[in-house]
C-alpha positions in Angstrom: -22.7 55.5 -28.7 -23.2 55.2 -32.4 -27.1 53.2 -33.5 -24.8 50.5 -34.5 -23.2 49.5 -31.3 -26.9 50.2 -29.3 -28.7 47.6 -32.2 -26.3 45.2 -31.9 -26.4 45.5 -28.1 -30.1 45.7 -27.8 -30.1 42.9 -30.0 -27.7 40.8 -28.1 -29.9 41.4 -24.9 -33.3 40.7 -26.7 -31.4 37.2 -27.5 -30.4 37.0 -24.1 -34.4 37.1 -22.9 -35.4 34.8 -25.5 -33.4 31.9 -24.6 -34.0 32.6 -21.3 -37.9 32.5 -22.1 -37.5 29.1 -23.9 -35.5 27.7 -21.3 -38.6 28.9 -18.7 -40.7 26.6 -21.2 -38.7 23.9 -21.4 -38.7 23.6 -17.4 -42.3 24.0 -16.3 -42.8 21.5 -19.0 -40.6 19.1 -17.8 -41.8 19.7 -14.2 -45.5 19.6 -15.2 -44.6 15.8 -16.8 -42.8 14.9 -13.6 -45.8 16.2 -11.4 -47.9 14.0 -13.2 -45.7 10.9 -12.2 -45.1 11.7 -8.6 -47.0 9.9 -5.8 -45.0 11.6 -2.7 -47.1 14.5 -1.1 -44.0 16.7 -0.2 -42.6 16.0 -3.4 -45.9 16.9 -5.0 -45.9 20.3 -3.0 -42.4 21.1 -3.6 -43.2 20.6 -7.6 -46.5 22.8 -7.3 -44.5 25.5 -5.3 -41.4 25.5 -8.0 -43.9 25.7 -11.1 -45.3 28.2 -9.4 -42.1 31.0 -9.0 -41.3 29.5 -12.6 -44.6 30.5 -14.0 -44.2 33.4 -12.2 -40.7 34.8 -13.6 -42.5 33.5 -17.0 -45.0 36.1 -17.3 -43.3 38.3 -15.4 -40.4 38.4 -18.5 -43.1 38.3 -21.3 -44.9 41.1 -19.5 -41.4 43.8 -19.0 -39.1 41.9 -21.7 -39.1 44.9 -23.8 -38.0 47.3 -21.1 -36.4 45.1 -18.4 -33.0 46.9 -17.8 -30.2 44.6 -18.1 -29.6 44.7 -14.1 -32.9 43.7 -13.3 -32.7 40.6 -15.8 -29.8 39.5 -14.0 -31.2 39.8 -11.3 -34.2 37.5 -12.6 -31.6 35.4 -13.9 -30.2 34.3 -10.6 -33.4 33.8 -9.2 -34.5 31.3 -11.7 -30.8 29.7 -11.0 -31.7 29.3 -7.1 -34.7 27.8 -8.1 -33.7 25.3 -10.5 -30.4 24.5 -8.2 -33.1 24.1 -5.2 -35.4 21.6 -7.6 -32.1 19.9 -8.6 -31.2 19.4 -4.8 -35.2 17.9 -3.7 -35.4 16.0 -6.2 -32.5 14.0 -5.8 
């Protein structure tokens, strides 16, 4: 492959993490407000355990961002989908 095509593909992956990393953020943020409001113990568990694997996957990506194959970011990606579908469905 020419240094072109692997910097514009490195770049599009680095982009890739980024948003991801921002979207992360945005969620335990938005949990971490909700926490505050909730009075229901298993609710109040189920938000501690979530922020928890998010916060997790968080500094997990900052730690390996730079050298995360594109495989195991995928891989990372679905996980945080299962999570946030599994937040989606409890708090309903």
């Amino acid at each position: 492959m020419s240094k072109a095509i692997i910097w514009q593909y490195n770049e599009f992956i680095q982009s890739r993490k980024e948003k991801l990393v921002s979207m992360l953020i945005s969620e335990i943020i938005f949990l971490k407000t909700r926490f505050k409001r909730v009075k229901n113990r298993d609710e109040i568990s189920y938000l501690r355990n979530a922020l928890d694997k998010l916060d997790y996957l968080l500094n997990k990506l900052k730690e390996n961002s730079a050298e995360m194959p594109e495989q195991d970011f995928d891989k990372i990606l679905m996980l945080i989908y299962h999570i946030f579908k599994n937040i989606a469905n409890k708090l309903e």
